[in-house]
N, C-alpha and C positions, 0 to 999 in steps of 0.2 A: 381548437383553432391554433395554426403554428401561430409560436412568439413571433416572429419575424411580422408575419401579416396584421397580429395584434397591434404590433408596434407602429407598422406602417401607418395604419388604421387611427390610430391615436395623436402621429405625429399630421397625419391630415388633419385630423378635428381639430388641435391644437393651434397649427400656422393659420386656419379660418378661425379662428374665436380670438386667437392671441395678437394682433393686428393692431393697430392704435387707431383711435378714431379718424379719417382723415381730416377732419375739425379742428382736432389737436396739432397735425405738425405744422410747424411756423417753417421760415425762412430763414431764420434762424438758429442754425443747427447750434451754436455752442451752447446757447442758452437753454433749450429746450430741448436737447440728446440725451439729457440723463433719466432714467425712472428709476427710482427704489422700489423695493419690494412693499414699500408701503403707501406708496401714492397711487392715488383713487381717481386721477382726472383720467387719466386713458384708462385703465382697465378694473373694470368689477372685480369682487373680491374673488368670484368663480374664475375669473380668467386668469387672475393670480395666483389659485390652486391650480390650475391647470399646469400652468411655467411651473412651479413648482413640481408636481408629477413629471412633464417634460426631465426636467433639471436631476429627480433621482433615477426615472427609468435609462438617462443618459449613463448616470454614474453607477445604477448598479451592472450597466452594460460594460462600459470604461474597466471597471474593476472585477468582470466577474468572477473570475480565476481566483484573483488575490481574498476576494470575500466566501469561496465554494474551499480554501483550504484555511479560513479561519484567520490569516493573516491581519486583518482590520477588524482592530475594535472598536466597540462601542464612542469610546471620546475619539476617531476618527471617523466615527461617520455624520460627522456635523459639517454644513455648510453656511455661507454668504451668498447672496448674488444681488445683481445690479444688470438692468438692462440700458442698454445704449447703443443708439445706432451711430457706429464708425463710419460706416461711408457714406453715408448717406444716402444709402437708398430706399430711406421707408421703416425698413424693418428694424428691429432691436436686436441685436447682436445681446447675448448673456454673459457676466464674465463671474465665474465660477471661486470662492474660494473656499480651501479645505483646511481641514486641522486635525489635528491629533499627531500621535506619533508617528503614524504609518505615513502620513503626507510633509509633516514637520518635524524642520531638524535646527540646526543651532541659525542655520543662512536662512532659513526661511522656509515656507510652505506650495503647495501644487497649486496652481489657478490655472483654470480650464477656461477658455474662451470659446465661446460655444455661439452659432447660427440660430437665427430662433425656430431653427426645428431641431435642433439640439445636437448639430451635427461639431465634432471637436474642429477649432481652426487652429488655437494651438494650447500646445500643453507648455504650461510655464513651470520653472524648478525654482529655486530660492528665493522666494519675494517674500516680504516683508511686506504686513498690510498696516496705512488701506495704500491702494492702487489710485493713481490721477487721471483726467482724460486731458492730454493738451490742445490746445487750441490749432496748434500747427500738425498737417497730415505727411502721409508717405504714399505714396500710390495710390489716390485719391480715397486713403484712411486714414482717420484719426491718430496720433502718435499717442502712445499710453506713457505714465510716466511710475514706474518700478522703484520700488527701494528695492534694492539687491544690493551685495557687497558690498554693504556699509556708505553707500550712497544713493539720490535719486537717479535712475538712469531712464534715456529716450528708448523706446522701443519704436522700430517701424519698420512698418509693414512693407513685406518686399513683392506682393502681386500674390502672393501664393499665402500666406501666415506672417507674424510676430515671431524674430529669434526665442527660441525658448529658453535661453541659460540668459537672465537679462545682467547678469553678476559682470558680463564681460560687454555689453555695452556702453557707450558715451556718456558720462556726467551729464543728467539737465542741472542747466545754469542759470537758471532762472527761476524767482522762486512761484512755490506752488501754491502759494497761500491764497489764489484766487481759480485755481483748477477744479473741478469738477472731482467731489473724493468719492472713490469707489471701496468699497469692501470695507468699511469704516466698522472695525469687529466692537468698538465701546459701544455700537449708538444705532446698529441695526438687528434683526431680530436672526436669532439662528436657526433653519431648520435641522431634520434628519434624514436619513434616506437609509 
């Protein structure tokens, strides 16, 4: 069977299995947007493996070139993730973070913001984890809140993606100590892919 059709195939099963209960969403988005890879209220553990498989068939897709000539080792092929829907419409948006050498450098590491069919929305460069969700949006999405260049900065979304160099966006001014922390590398589990 071509990969292509494989894939297809898998991201269908996936977006029907991978869904939140509708039981679960409230009307209140800030409070109840985040899911970690380890909470059990919206999704079984299988569904959990699933995002997961979504998450590395995404990255070994993303990176196949640089992984077919060897360039990414082993302590880069470890990730984070954290599901959250930004706009609010239902689904969970996945925000992807990477490490090792190949993704990480003195500014910081690659996060992939990804569709929950695992499609890339934006690819980030220099961030420093963990990542925020703010409470205030940009084009009816969530603004993320970024450490890059040695400060927290506002990302937001312009209709289309999140700026990917967040090094060069706006100071948040505000503090984070009550944001939603995403990519929290002490206190969440790491996969591979």
């Amino acid at each position: 069977m071509p990969k292509k059709l494989l894939t297809a195939l898998l991201l269908a099963f996936l977006g029907w299995r991978c869904q939140p209960k509708a039981d679960s969403v409230t009307e209140d988005l800030f409070a109840d947007s985040l899911v970690s890879e380890t909470d059990s209220v919206d999704f079984t553990p299988e569904d959990q493996s699933n995002i997961q498989r979504l998450i590395q068939l995404t990255l070994l897709d993303q990176f196949k070139e640089d992984l077919d000539l060897g360039l990414i080792d082993s302590l880069s092929r470890t990730y984070k993730y954290n599901q959250v829907d930004l706009n609010g419409d239902g689904d969970l948006e996945i925000l992807v973070g990477l490490t090792g050498p190949f993704f990480c450098g003195s500014g910081g590491c690659t996060v992939l913001l990804l569709t929950s069919h695992g499609d890339v929305i934006t690819r980030f460069s220099v961030v420093k984890y963990p990542a925020y969700v703010d409470e205030e949006s940009s084009n009816g999405w969530r603004n993320l809140v970024l450490y890059s260049g040695g400060a927290n900065r506002v990302a937001q979304f312009d209709g289309t993606s999140y700026p990917s160099n967040p090094s060069t966006l706006t100071t948040y001014s505000k503090s984070i100590d009550q944001l939603p922390k995403l990519l929290d590398w002490e206190n969440q589990e790491a996969f591979t892919y």
